[in-house]
C-alpha positions in Angstrom: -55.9 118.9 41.9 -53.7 116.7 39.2 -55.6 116.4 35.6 -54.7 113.4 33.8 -55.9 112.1 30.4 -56.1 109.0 28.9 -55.5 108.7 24.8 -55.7 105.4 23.1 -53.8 105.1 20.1 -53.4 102.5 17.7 -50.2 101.3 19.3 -51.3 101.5 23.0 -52.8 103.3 26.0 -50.8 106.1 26.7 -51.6 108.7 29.7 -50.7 111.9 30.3 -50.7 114.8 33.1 -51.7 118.3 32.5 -49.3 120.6 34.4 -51.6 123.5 34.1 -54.4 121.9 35.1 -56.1 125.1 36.1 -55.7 127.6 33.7 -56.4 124.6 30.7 -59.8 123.3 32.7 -60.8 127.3 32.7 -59.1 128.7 29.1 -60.3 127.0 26.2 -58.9 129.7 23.6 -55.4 129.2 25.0 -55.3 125.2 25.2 -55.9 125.5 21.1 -53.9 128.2 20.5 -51.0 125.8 22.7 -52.1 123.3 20.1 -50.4 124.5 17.1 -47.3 125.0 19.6 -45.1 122.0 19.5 -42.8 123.2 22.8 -45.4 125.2 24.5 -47.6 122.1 24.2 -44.9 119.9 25.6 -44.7 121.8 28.6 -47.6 121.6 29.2 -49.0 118.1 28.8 -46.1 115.5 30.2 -46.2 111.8 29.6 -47.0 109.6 32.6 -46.6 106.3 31.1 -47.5 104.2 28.3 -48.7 100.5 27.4 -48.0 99.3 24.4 -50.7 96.5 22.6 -48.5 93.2 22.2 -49.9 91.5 19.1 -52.5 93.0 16.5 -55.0 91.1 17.6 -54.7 92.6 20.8 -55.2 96.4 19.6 -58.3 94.9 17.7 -59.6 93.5 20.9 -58.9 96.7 22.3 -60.3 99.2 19.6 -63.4 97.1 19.8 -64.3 97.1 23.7 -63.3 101.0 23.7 -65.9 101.4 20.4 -68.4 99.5 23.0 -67.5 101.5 25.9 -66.6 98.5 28.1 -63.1 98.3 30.1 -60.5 95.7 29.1 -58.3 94.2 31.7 -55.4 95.4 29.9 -56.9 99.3 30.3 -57.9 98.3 34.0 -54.4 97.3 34.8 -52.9 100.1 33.1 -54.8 102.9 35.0 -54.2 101.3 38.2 -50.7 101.0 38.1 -50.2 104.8 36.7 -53.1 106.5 38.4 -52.6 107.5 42.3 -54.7 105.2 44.5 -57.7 106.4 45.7 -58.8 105.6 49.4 -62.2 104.8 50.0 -62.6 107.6 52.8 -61.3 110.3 50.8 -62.5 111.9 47.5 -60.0 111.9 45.2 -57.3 113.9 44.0 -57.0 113.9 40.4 -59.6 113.9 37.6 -59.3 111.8 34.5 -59.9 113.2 31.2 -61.7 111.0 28.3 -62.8 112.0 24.8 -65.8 109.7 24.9 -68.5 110.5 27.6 -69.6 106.4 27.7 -66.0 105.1 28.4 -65.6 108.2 30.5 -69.0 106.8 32.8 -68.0 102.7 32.3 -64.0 103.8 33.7 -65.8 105.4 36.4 -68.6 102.6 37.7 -65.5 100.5 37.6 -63.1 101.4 38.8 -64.1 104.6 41.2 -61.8 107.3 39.1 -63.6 110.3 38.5 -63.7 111.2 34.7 -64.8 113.7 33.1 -65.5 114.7 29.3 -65.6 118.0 28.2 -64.9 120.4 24.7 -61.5 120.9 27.0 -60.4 117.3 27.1 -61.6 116.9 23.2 -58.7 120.0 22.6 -56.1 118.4 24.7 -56.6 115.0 23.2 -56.5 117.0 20.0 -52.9 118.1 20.6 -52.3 114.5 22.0 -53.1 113.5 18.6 -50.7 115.6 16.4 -47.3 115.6 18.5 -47.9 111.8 19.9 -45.0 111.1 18.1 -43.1 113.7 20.4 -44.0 112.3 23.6 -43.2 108.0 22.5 -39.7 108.8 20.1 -40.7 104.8 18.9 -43.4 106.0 17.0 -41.7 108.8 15.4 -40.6 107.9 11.3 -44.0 107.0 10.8 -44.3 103.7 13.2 -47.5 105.4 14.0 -49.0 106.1 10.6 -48.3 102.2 9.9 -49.8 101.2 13.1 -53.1 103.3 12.0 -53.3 101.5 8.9 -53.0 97.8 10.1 -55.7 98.6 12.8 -58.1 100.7 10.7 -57.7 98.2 7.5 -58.7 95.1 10.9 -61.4 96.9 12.6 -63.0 98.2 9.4 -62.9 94.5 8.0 -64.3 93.5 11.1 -67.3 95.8 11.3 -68.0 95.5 7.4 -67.7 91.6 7.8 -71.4 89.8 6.4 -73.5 88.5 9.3 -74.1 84.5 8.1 -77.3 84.7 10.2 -78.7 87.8 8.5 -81.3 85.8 6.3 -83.5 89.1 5.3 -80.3 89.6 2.6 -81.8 86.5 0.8 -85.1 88.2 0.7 -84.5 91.0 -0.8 -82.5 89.2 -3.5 -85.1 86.4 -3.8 -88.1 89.3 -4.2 -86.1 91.4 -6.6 -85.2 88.2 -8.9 -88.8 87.4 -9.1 -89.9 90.9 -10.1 -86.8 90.6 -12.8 -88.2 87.3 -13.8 -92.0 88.8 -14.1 -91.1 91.5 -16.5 -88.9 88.9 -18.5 -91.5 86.5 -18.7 -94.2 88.5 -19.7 -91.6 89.6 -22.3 -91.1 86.0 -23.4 -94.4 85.2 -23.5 -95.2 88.0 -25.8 -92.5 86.5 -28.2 -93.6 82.9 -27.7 -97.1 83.9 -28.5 -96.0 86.1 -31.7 -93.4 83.7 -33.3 -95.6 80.5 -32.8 -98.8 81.9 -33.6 -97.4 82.4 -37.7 -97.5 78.6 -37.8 -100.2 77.8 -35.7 -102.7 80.9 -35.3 -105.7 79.2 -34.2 -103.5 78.0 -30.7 -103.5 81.8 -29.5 -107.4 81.7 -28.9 -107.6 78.3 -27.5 -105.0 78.3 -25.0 -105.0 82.0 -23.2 -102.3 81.3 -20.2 -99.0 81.8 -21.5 -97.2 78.9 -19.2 -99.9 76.7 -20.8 -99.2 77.7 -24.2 -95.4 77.6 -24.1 -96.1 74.2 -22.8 -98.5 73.4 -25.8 -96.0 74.9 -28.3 -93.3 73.1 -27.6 -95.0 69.5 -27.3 -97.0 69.8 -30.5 -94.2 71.4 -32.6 -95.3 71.0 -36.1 -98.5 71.3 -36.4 -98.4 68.7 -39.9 -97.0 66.0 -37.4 -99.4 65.9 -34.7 -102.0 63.3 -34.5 -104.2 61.3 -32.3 -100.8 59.3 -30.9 -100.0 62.7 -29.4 -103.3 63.5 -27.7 -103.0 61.8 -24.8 -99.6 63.9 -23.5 -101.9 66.7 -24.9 -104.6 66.2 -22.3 -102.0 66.4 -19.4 -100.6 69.7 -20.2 -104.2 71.3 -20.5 -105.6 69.2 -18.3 -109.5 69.2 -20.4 -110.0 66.3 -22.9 -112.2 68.7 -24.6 -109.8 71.7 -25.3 -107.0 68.9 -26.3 -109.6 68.1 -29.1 -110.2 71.3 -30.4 -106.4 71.7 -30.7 -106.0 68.6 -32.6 -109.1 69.7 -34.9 -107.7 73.0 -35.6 -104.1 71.8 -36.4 -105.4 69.9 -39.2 -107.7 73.3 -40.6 -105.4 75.7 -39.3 -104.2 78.9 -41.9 -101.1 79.3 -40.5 -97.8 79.0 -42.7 -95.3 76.0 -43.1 -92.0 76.3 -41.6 -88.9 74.4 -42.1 -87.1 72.1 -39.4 -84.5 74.6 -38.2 -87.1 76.8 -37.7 -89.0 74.6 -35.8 -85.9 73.4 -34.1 -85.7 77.2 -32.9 -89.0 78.2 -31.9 -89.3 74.7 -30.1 -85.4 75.7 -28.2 -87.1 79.1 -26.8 -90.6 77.5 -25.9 -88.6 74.7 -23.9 -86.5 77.6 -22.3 -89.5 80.0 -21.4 -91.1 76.9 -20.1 -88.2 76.2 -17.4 -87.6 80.0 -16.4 -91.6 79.8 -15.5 -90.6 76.4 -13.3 -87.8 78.3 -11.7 -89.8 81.3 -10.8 -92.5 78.9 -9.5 -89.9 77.0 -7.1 -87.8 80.4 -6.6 -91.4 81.6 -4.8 -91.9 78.7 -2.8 -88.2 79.4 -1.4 -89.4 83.3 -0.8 -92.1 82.3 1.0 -90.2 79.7 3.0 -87.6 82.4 4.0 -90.6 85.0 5.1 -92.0 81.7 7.3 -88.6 81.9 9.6 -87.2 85.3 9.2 -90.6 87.6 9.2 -93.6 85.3 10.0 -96.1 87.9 11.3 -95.2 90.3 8.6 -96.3 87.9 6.1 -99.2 86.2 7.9 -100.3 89.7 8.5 -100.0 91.2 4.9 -98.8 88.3 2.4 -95.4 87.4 1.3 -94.6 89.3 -1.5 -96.0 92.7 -0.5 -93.7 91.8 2.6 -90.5 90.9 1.3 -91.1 94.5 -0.8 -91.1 96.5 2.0 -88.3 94.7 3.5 -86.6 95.0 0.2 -87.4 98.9 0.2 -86.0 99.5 3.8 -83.2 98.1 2.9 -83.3 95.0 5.9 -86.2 93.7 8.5 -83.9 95.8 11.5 -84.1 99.0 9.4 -88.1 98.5 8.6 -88.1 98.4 12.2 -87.0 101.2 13.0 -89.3 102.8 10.7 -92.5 104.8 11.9 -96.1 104.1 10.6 -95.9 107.0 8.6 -92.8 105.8 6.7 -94.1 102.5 6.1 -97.5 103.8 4.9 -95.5 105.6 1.7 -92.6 103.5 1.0 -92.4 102.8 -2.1 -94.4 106.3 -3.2 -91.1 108.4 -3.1 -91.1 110.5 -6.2 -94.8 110.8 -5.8 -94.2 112.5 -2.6 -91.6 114.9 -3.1 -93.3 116.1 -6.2 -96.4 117.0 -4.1 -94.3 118.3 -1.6 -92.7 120.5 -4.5 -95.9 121.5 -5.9 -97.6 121.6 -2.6 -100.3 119.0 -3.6 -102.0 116.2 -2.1 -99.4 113.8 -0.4 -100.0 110.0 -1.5 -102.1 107.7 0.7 -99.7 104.4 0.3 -97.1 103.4 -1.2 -96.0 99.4 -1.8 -99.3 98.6 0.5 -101.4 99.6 -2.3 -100.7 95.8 -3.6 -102.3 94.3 -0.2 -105.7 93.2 -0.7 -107.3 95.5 1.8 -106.9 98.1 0.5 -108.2 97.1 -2.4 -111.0 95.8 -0.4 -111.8 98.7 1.1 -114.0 101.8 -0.5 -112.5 104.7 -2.2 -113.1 107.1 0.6 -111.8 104.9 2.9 -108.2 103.4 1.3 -106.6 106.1 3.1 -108.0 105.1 6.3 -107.2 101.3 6.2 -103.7 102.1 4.8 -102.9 104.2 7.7 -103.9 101.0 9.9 -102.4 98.7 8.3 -99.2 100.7 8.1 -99.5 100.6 12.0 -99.6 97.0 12.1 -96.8 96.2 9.6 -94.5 98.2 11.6 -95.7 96.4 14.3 -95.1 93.3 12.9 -91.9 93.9 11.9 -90.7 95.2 15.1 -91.8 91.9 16.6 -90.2 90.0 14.0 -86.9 91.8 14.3 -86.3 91.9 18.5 -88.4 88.0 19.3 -86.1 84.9 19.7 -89.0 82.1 18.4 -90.6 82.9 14.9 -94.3 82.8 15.3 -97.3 83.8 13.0 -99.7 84.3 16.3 -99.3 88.2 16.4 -99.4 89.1 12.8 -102.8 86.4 12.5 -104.4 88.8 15.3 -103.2 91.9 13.9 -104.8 90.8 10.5 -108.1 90.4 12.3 -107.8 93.9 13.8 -107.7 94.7 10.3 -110.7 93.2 9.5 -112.5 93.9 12.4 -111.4 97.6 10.9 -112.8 97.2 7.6 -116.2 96.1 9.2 -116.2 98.9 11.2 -116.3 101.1 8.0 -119.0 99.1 6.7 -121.3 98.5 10.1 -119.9 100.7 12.7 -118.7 97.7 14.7 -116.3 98.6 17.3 -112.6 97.0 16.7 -111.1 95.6 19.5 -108.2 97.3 21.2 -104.2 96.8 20.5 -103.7 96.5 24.2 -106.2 93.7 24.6 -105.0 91.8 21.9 -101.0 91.9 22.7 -102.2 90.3 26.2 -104.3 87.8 25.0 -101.2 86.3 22.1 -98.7 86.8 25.2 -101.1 85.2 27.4 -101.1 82.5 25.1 -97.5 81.9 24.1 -96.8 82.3 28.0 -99.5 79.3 28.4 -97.6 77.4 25.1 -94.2 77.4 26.8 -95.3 76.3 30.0 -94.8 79.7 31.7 -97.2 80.5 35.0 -96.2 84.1 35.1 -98.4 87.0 34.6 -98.0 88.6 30.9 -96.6 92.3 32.0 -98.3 94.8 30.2 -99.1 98.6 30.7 -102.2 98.1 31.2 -102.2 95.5 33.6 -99.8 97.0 35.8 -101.8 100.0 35.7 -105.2 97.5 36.6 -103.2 96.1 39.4 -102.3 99.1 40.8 -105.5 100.9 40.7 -107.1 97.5 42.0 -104.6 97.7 45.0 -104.7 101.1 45.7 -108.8 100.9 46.1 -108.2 98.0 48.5 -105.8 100.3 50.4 -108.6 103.0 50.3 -111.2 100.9 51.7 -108.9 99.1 54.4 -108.6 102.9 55.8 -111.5 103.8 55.4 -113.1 100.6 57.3 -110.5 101.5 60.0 -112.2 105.0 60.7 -115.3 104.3 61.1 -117.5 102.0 63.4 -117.5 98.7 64.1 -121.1 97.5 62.4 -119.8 99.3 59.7 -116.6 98.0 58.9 -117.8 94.3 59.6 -120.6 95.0 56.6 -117.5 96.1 54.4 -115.5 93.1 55.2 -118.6 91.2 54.6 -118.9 93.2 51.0 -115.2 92.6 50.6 -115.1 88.8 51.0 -118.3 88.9 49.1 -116.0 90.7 46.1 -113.4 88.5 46.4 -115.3 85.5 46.5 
């Protein structure tokens, strides 16, 4: 029987026969010791022919249906015309060697060759692989090496490339600003409140908010210039005529010290600026939350938009918080807390970034482990569903926060929760009724109802069959009874 093997290079398909075919399918010491042979090697493997790619994009078109284990024309035509036929009423007479077992299996449900992949092939292909250059003299001089390059530098660039529709990218930069901005505001404020208040002291106990106050700071200014004229622009940043009063009154008793115009002019230049980093985080959060709407609804309907976007941010994408257990979810975020109880063999932590949801902190202290372990389950549910549907929808996650809070009653009152199954039909059910689709939802469990349902018909049909005739009329009676 005649061994061929196919080798695709980055200059085209080449094939080639195994003389020995025998002793190489049955001696895998000597095929790599025949490796490191350059004439022994040559004897044995011959070249059957060759196809070279004709343009670049060509070999990249190539290179990428081989990575996908699917069969180009151009490979299709090339086995065909080099490969001896095989007649459909005989087996036959020649096996065809591959190096990957999924191109091996797509080569033969398409075109009837059989393949096979073994360490064997993986050797020969090996030897292929060094003395190519032997076998096509074109590529000798380093051709080859140059034709690796171009097509590695193209298919890398082509894998690597940034997916326009991957909108969980802005997420995780739109969540990881905002935490930046938190920790710089806060910062700010702190300043704001410090360098203001040695002017006007009596401001920091009147106004606690720190927006507010920025707000204040930089309308009134000096304190010696603000009067009754003012009050009215006064009253719409607090929003109380009554606290815009008691500012006015303590400006004019206040103990705080004088300071000059380009003082002033300063603090007045940092208040304005604190004041529009706060607008920008305000609008930056509206955008987050927008984003979370199309790309992960259920996720953040389920367990809010910012603890959300954090564990999307932590996974590293919404496809790889997918792919994530329960178990994974439940601690992200708690990484150094758990391979330091792992190290000390202590307690393992209880949650992770889910801490921040508000059932947890909902729940009692002997039960936050409990509910975070739930709601881990239905955030990777959520997020599976969020991933793999085509139509963004918050129905699943607004169920699966009720489970959750049909949970935390059960700690309380011993309530039964409904069950996951039950729920998954009843939002399919519904979306199926939405769309204007008649089909039964397909679920485990109904499939396994219908079954049972119809194999208990089945029974009762037989057994109505067996016996007497009184009989089996009462049990068709019973049964149209049933049915009606």
């Amino acid at each position: 029987m005649s061994f061929f093997v196919l080798y695709e290079s980055a200059s085209g398909y080449a094939l080639l026969e195994v003389m020995e075919a025998e002793e190489v399918g049955s001696l895998l010491e000597e095929v790599q010791q025949a490796v490191l042979d350059p004439q022994r090697f040559c004897r044995t493997v011959k070249l059957k022919g060759f196809q070279p790619f004709t343009t670049a994009e060509n070999a990249l078109e190539n290179v990428n249906a081989i990575s996908e284990q699917i069969v180009t024309d151009d490979l299709k035509n090339f086995l065909e015309m080099n490969l001896p036929k095989v007649k459909k009423s005989k087996s036959a007479s020649f096996q065809l060697g591959c190096i990957e077992p999924g191109l091996a299996s797509a080569i033969q449900d398409r075109l009837g060759f059989p393949c096979r992949s073994d360490e064997t092939v993986k050797e020969i292909i090996r030897g292929i692989r060094v003395h190519f250059h032997r076998f096509v003299k074109e590529l000798d001089g380093g051709v080859g090496e140059k034709a690796q390059l171009g097509l590695g530098h193209s298919y890398s660039r082509a894998k690597v490339k940034m997916n326009p529709a991957r909108s969980d990218n802005m997420i995780i930069q739109s969540i990881c600003l905002l935490d930046q901005l938190d920790k710089d505001l806060n910062t700010f404020a702190m300043r704001v409140r410090e360098w203001y208040c040695w002017h006007f002291p009596e401001l920091r106990e009147l106004v606690k908010d720190n927006y507010m106050f920025a707000r204040c700071a930089a309308y009134i200014k000096d304190r010696a210039a603000f009067d009754e004229e003012k009050l009215p622009g006064l009253n719409e940043i607090v929003m109380d005529e009554e606290l815009a009063a008691a500012i006015l009154k303590a400006s004019r008793h206040s103990m705080g010290m004088d300071a000059s115009p380009v003082d002033m002019s300063n603090i007045v230049t940092f208040c304005e600026r604190m004041v529009k980093l706060a607008e920008y985080r305000r609008d930056l959060y509206a955008y987050l939350v927008d984003k979370m709407g199309i790309v992960a609804p259920n996720l953040a309907a389920l367990i809010g938009d910012t603890v959300g976007a954090r564990l999307i941010s932590k996974a590293g994408s919404l496809t790889s918080l997918a792919k994530c257990p329960a178990s994974t979810v439940q601690i992200l975020g708690a990484e150094k807390a758990l391979f330091r109880a792992l190290k000390t063999k202590g307690n393992t932590p209880k949650y992770g970034i889910i801490y921040h949801s508000t059932f947890i902190g909902r729940a009692a202290a002997k039960n936050k482990g409990r509910i975070s372990r739930v709601l881990a389950n239905k955030c990777a549910i959520a997020s599976r569903i969020d991933s793999f549907s085509d139509e963004p929808s918050t129905k699943y996650g607004d169920e699966l926060r009720e489970q959750v809070e049909e949970r935390l009653k059960f700690y309380d009152t011993g309530e039964a929760p409904r069950k996951n199954i039950s729920v998954m039909e009843k939002v399919a059910a519904e979306i199926a009724r939405e769309g204007g689709e008649i089909a039964e939802v397909c679920t485990p469990s109904s499939q396994k109802k219908k079954k049972k349902r119809e194999r208990k018909e089945e029974d009762e049909d037989a057994v109505a069959a067996v016996d007497d005739a009184p009989s089996s009329k009462k049990k068709k009676k019973k049964k149209k009874k049933a049915t009606a």
